[in-house]
MDAnalysis code that builds the backbone (N, CA, C; Angstrom):
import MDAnalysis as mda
import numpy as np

u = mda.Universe.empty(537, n_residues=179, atom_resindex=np.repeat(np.arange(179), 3), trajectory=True)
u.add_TopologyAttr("name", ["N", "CA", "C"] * 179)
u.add_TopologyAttr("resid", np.arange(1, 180))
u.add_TopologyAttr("resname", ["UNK", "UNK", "UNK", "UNK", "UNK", "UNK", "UNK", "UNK", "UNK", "UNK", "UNK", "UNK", "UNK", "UNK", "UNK", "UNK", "UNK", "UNK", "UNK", "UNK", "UNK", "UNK", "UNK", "UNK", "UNK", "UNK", "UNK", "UNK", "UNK", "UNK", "UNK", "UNK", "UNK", "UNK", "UNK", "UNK", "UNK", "UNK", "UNK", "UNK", "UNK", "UNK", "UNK", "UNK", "UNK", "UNK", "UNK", "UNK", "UNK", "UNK", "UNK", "UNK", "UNK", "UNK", "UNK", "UNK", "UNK", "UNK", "UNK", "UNK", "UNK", "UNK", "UNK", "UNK", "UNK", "UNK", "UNK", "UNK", "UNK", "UNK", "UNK", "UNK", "UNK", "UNK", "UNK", "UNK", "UNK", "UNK", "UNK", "UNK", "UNK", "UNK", "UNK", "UNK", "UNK", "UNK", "UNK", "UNK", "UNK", "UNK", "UNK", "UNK", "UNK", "UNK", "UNK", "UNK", "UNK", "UNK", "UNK", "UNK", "UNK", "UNK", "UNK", "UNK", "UNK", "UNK", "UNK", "UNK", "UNK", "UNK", "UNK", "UNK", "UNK", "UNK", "UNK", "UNK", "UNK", "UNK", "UNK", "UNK", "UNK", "UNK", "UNK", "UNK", "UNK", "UNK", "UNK", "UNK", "UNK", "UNK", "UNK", "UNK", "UNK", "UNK", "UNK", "UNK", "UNK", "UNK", "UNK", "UNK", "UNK", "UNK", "UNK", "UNK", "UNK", "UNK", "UNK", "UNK", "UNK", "UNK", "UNK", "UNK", "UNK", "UNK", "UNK", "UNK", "UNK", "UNK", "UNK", "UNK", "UNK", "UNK", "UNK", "UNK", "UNK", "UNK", "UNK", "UNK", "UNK", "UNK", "UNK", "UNK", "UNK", "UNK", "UNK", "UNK", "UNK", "UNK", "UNK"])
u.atoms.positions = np.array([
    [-29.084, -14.981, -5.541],
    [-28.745, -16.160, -4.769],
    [-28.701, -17.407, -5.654],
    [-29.660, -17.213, -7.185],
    [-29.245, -17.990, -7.832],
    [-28.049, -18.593, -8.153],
    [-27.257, -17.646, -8.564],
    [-26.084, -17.926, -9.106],
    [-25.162, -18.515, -8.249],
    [-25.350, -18.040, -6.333],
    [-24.577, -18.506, -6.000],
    [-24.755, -20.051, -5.434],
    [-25.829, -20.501, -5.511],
    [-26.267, -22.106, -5.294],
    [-25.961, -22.977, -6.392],
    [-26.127, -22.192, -7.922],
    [-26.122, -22.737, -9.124],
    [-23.954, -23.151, -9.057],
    [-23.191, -22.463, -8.474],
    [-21.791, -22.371, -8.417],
    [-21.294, -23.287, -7.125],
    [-22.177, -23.347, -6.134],
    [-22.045, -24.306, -5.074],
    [-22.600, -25.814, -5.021],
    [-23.604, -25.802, -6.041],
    [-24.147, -26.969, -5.796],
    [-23.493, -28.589, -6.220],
    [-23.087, -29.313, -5.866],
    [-22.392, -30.479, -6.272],
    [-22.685, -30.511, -8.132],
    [-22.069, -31.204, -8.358],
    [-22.138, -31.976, -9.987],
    [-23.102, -33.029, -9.870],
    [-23.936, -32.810, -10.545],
    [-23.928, -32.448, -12.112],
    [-24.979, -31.307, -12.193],
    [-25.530, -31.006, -10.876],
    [-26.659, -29.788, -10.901],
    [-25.899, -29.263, -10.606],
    [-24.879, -28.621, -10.304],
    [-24.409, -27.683, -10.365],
    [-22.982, -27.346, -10.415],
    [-22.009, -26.216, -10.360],
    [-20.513, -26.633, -10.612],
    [-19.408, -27.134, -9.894],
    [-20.036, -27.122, -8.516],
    [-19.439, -28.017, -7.591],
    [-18.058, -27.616, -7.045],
    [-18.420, -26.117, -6.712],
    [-17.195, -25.297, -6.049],
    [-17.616, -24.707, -4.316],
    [-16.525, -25.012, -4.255],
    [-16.673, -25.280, -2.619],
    [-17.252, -23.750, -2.450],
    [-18.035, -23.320, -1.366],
    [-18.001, -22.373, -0.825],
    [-17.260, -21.447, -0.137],
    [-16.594, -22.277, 0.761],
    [-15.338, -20.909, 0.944],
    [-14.394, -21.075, -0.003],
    [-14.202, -21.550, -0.835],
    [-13.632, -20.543, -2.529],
    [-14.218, -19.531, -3.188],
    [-15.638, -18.966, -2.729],
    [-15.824, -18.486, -3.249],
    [-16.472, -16.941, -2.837],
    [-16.178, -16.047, -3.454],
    [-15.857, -14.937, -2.334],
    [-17.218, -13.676, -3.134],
    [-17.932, -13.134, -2.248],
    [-19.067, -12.339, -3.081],
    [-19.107, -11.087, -2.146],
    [-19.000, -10.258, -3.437],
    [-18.301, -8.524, -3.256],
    [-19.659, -8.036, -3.076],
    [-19.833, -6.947, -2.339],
    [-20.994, -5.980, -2.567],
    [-20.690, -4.441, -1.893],
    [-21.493, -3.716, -2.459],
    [-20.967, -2.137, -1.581],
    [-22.094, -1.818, -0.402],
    [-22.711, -3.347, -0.150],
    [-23.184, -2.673, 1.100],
    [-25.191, -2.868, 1.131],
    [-25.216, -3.616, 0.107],
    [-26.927, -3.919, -0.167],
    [-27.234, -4.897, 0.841],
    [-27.840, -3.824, 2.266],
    [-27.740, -4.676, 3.351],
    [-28.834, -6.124, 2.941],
    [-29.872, -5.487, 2.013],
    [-31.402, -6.596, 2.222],
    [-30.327, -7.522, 0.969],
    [-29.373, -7.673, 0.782],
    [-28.835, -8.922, -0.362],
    [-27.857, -9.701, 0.516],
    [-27.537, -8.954, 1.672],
    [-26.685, -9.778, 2.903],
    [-27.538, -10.585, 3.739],
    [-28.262, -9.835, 3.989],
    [-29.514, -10.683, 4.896],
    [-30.227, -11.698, 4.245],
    [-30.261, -11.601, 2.906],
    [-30.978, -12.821, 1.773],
    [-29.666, -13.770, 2.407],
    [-28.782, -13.058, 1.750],
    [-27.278, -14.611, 2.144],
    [-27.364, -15.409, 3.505],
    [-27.442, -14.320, 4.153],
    [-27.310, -14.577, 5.707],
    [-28.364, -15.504, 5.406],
    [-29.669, -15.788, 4.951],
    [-30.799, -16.033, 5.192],
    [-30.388, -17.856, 4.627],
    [-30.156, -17.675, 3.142],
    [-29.370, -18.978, 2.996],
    [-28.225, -19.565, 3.558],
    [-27.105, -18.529, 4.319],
    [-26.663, -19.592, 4.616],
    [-25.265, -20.155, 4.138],
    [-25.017, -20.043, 2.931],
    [-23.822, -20.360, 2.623],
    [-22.914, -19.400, 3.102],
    [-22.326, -20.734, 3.053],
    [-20.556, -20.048, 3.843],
    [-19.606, -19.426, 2.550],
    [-20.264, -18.607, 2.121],
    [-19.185, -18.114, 0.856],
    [-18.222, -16.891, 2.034],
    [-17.043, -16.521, 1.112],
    [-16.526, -14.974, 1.708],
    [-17.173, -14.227, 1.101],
    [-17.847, -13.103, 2.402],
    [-18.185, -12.125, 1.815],
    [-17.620, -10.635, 1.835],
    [-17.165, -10.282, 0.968],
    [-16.664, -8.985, 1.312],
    [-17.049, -7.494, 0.789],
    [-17.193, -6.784, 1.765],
    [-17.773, -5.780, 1.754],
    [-17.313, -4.199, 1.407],
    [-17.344, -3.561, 0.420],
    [-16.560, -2.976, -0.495],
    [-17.029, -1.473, 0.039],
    [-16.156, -0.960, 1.447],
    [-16.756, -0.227, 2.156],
    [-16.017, 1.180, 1.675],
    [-14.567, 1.138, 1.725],
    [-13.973, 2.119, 1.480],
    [-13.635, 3.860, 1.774],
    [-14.627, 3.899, 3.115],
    [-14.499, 4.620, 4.087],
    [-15.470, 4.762, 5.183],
    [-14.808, 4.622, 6.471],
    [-15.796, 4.561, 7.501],
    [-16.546, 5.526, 8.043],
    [-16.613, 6.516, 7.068],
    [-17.657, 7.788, 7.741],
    [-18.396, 7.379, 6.371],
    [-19.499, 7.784, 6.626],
    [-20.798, 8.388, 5.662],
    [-20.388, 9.693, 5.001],
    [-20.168, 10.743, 5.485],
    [-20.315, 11.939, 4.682],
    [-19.254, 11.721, 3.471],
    [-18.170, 10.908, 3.264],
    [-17.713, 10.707, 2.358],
    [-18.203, 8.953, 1.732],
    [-18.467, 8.494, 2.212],
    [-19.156, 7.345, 1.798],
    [-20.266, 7.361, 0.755],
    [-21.044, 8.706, 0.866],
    [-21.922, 9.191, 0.439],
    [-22.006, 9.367, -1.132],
    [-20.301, 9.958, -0.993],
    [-19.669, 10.354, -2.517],
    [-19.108, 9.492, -2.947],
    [-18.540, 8.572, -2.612],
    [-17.683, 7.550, -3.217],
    [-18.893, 6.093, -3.319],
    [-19.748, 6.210, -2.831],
    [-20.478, 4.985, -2.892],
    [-21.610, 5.088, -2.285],
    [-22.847, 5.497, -3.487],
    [-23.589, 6.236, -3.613],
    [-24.877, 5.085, -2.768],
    [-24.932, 4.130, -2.916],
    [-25.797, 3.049, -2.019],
    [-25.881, 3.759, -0.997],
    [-24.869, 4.173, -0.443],
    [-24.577, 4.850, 1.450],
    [-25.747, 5.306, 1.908],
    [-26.052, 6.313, 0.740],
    [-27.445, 6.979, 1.196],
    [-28.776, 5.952, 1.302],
    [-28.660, 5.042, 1.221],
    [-29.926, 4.128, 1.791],
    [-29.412, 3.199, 2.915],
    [-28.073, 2.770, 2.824],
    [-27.777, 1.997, 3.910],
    [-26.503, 2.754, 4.538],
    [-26.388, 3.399, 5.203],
    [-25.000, 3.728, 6.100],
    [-24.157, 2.766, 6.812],
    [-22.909, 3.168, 6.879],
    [-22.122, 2.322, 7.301],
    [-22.402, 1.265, 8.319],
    [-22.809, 2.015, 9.771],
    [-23.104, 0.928, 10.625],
    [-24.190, -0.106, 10.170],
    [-25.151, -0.032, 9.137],
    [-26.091, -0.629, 9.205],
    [-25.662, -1.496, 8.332],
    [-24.405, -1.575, 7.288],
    [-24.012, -2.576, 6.563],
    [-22.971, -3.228, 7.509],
    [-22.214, -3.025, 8.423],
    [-21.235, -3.335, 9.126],
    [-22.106, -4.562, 9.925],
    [-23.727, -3.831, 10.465],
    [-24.278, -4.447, 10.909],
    [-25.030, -5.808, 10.676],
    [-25.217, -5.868, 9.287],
    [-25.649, -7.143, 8.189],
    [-24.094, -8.269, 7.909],
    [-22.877, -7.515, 8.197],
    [-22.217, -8.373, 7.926],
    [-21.439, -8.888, 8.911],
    [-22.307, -8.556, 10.230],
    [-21.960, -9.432, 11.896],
    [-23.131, -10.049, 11.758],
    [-24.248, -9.998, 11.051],
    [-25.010, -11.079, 11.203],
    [-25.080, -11.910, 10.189],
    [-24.234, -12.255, 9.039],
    [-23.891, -13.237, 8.416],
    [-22.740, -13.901, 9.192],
    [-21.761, -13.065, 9.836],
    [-20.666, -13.677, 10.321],
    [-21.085, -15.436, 11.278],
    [-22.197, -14.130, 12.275],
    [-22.869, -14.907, 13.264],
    [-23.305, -16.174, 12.778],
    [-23.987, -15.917, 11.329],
    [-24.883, -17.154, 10.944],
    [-23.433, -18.601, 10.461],
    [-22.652, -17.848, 10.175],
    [-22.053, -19.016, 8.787],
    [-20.471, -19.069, 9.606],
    [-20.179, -18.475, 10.601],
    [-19.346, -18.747, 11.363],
    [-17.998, -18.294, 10.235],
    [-18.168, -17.085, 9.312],
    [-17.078, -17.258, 8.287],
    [-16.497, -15.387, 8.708],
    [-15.741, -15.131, 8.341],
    [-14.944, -13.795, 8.823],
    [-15.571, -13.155, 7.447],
    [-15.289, -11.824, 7.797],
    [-15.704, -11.252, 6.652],
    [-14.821, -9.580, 5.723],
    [-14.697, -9.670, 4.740],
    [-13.948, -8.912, 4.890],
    [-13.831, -7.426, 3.960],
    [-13.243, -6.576, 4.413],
    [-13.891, -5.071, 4.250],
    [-12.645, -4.468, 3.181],
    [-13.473, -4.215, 2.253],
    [-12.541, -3.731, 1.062],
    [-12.430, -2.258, 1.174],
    [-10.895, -1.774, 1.164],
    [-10.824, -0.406, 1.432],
    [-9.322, -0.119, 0.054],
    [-10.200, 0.573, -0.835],
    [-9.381, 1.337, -1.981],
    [-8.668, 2.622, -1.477],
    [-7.081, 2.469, -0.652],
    [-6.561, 3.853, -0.395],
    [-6.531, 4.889, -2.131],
    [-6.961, 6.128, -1.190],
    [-6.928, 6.921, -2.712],
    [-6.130, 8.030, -1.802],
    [-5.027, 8.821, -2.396],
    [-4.551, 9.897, -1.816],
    [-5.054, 11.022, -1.345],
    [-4.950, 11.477, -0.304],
    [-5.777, 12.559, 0.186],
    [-7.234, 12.713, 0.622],
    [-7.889, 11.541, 0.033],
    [-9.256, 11.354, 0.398],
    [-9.922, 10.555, 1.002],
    [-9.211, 9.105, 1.340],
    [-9.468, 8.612, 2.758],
    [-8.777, 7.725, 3.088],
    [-7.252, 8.202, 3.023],
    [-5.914, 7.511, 3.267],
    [-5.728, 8.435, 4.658],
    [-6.412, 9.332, 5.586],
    [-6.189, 10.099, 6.589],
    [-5.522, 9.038, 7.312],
    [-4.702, 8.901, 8.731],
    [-5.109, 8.554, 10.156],
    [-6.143, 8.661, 10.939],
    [-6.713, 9.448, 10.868],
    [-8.116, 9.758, 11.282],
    [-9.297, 8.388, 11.208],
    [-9.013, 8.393, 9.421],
    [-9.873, 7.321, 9.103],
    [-9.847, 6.115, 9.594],
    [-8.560, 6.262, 9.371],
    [-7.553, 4.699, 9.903],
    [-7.999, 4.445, 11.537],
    [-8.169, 5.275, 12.231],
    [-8.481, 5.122, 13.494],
    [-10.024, 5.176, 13.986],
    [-10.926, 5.920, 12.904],
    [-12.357, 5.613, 12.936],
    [-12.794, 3.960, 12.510],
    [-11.804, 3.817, 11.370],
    [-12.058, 2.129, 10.789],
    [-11.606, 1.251, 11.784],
    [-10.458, 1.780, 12.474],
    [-10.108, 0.479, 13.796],
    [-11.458, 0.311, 14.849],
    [-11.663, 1.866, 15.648],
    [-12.982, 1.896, 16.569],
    [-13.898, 0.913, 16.103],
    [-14.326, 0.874, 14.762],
    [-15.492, 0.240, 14.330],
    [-15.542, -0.913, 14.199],
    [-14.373, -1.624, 14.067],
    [-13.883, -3.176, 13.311],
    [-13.153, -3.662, 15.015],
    [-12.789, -3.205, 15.908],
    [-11.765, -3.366, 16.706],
    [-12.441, -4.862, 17.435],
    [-13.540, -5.197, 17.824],
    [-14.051, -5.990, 18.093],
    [-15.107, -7.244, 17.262],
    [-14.793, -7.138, 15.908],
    [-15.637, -7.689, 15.008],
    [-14.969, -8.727, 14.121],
    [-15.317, -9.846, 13.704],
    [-14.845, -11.128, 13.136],
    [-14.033, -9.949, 11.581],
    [-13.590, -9.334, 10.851],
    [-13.463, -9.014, 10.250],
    [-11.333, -8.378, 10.076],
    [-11.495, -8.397, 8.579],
    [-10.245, -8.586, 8.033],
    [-10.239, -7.027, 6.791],
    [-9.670, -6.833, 6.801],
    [-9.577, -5.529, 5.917],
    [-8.102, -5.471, 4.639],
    [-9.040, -5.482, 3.707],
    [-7.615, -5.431, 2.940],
    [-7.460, -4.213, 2.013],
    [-6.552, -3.617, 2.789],
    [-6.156, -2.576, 1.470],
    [-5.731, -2.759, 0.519],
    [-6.268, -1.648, -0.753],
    [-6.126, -1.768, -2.049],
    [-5.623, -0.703, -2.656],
    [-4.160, -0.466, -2.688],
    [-3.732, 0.770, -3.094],
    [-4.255, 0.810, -4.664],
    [-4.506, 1.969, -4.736],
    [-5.380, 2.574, -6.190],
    [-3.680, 2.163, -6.977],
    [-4.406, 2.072, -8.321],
    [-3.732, 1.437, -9.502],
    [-3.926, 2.882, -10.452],
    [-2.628, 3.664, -11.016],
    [-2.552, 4.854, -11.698],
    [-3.659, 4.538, -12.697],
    [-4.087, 5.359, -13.057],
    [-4.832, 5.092, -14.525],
    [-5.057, 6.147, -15.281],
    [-4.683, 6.497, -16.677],
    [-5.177, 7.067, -17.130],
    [-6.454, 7.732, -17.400],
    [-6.796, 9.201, -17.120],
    [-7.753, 10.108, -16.739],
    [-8.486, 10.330, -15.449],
    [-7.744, 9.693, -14.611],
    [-8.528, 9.583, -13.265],
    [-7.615, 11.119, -12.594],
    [-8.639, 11.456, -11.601],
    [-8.147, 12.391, -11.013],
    [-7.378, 11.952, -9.143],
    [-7.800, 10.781, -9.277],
    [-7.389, 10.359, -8.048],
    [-5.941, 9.231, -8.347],
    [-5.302, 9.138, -7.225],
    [-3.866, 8.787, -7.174],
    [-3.661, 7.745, -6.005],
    [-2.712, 6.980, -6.405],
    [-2.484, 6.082, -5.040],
    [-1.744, 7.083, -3.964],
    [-2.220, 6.403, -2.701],
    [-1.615, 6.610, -1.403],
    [-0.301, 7.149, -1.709],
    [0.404, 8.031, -0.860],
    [2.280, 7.917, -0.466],
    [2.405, 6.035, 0.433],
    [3.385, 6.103, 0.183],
    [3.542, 4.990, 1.179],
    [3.420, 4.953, 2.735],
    [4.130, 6.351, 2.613],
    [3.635, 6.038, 4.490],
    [2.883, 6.711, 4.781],
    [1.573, 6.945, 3.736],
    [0.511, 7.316, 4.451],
    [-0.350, 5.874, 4.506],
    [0.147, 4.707, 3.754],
    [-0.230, 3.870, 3.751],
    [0.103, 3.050, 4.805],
    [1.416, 3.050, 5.157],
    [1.779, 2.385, 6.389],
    [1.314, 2.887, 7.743],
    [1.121, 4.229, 7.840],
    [0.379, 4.336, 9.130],
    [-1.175, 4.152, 8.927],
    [-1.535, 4.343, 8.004],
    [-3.190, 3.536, 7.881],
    [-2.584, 2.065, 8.594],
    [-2.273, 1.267, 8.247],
    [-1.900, -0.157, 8.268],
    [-1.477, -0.237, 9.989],
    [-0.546, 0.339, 10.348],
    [0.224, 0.880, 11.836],
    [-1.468, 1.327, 12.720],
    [-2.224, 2.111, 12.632],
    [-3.575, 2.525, 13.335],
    [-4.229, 1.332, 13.053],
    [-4.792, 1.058, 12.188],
    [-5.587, -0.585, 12.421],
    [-5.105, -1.289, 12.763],
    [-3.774, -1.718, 13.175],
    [-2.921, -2.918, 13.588],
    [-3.005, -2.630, 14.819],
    [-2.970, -1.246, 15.390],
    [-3.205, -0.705, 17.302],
    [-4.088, -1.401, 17.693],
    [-5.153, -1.101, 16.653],
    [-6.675, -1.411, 17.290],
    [-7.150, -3.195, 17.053],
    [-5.561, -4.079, 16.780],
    [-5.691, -5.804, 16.826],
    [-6.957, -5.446, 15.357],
    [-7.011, -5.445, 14.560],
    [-7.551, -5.379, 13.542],
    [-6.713, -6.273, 12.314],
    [-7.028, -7.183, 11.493],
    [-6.541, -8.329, 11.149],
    [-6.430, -7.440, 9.305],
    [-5.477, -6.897, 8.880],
    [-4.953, -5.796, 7.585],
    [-3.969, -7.037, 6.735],
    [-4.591, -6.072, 5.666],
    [-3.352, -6.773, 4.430],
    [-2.982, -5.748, 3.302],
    [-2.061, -5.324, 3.327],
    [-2.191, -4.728, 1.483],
    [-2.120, -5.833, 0.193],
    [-2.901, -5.217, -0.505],
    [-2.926, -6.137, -1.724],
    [-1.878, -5.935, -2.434],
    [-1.450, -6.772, -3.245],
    [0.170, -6.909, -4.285],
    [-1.012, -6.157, -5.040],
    [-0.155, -5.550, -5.809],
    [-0.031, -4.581, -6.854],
    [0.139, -5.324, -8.518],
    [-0.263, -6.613, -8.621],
    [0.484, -7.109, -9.648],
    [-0.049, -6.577, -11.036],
    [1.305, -6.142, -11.313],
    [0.425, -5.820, -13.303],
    [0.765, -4.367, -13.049],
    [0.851, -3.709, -12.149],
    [0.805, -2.188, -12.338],
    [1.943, -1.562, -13.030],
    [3.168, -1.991, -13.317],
    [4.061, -1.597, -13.777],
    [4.021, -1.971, -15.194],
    [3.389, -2.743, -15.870],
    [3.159, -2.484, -17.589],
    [1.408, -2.209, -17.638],
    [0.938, -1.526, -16.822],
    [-0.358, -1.221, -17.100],
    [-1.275, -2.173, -16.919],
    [-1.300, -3.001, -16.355],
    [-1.612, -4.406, -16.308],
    [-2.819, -4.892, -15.025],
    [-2.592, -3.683, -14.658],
    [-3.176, -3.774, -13.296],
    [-4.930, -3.637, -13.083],
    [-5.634, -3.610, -11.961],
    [-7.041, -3.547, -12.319],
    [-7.227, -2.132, -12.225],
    [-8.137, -1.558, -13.467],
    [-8.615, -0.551, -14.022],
    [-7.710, -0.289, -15.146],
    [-6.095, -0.448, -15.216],
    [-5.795, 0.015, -15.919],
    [-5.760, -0.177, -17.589],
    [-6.370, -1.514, -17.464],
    [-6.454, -2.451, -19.216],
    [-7.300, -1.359, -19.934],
    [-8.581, -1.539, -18.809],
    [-9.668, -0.623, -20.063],
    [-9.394, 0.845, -19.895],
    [-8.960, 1.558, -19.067],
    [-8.791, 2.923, -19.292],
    [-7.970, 3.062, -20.125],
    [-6.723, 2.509, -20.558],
    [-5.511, 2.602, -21.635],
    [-6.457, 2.093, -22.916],
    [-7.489, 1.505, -22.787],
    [-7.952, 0.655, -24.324],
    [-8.990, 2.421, -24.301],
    [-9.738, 2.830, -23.484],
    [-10.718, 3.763, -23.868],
    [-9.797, 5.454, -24.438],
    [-8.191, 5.305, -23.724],
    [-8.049, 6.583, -23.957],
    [-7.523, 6.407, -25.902],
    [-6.852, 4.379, -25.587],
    [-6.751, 4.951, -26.913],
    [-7.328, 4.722, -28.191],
    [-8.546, 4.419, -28.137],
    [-9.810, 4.983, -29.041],
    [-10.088, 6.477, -28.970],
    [-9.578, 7.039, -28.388],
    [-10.112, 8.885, -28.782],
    [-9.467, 9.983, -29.419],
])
C-alpha cells in the first residue's frame, strides 16, 4: 500500500498521480484487496481471474487454492462498494482451455449483476509456449455470451504482435535466442 500512496500522494511527498490513472493488477490476494478496500483509494483495480471455475483456476493460477473464485469476486464487490470505482476482470483467452461457451456463460452468471468490466486478452504467439490464441469465433462468441448476460467486454488490441512486439513475446524471442 506503500507504493500506492507514495504514487498518489500530491507533490512534493509524493508523485502526484491521480488515482483513477492508476490501475493495480492482482490474481486474486483477497487479504491485499481488503487492505485497499481498507484504504480506500480509488485506484482501478483489476483482477487477473482468467477463468471462472476453480478446477481450472487451480492450474492456471495457483493462489486459487487459498482463495477461490467467489471469494475474490467477493473482495472485489467490496472495494467496488467502498470507492464507488468498477472493477475489472482480466481474462487471457487461450485456445481450447478456457475460450469454451460454457465458460463464457459461467463468467456472465457470475459478473451478470456486478459493477464489473471484463477485458479480454487474446494470448500473444510466443515462442515455446504450448498454448495458442483463441480462433476468432471462438472469441466472438465468448464476447456474444457475456454481452447476453449485459456484461460490460472489450478485447484488447493486439498491438506489436505482428513483429513480435507484443506482451510476452520480447523476452521469449530474447530467451530462445540465447540457447
Amino acid at each position: 500500500m506503500r507504493s500506492i500512496r507514495n504514487i498518489t500522494t500530491a507533490q512534493p511527498d509524493g508523485l502526484g498521480i491521480s488515482a483513477r490513472s492508476v490501475t493495480l493488477s492482482t490474481v486474486g490476494l483477497v487479504n491485499g484487496i481488503e487492505k485497499l478496500c481498507d484504504e480506500g483509494i480509488p485506484v482501478t483495480l483489476a483482477v487477473s481471474l482468467h477463468t471462472p471455475d476453480d478446477e481450472l483456476r487451480d492450474t492456471l493460477v495457483p493462489i486459487n487454492s487459498r482463495w477461490k473464485v467467489r471469494e475474490v469476486l467477493a473482495a472485489a464487490d467490496k472495494y467496488e462498494a467502498k470507492t464507488g470505482r468498477r472493477y475489472s476482470i482480466e481474462y487471457a483467452l487461450i485456445r481450447d482451455i478456457n475460450d469454451q461457451a460454457w465458460r463464457a456463460d459461467l463468467l456472465g452468471r457470475l459478473l451478470k449483476n456486478r459493477n464489473a468490466h471484463v477485458n479480454l486478452i487474446p494470448l500473444n504467439p510466443t515462442p515455446g509456449s504450448k498454448w495458442t490464441a483463441s480462433r476468432p469465433q471462438d472469441e466472438a462468441e465468448f464476447v456474444r455470451v457475456l454481452e447476453s448476460y449485459k456484461v460490460a467486454v472489450t478485447v484488447r488490441d493486439t498491438r506489436g504482435r505482428e513483429i513480435d512486439g507484443a506482451c510476452g513475446q520480447l523476452a521469449a524471442s530474447e530467451i530462445i535466442s540465447e540457447v
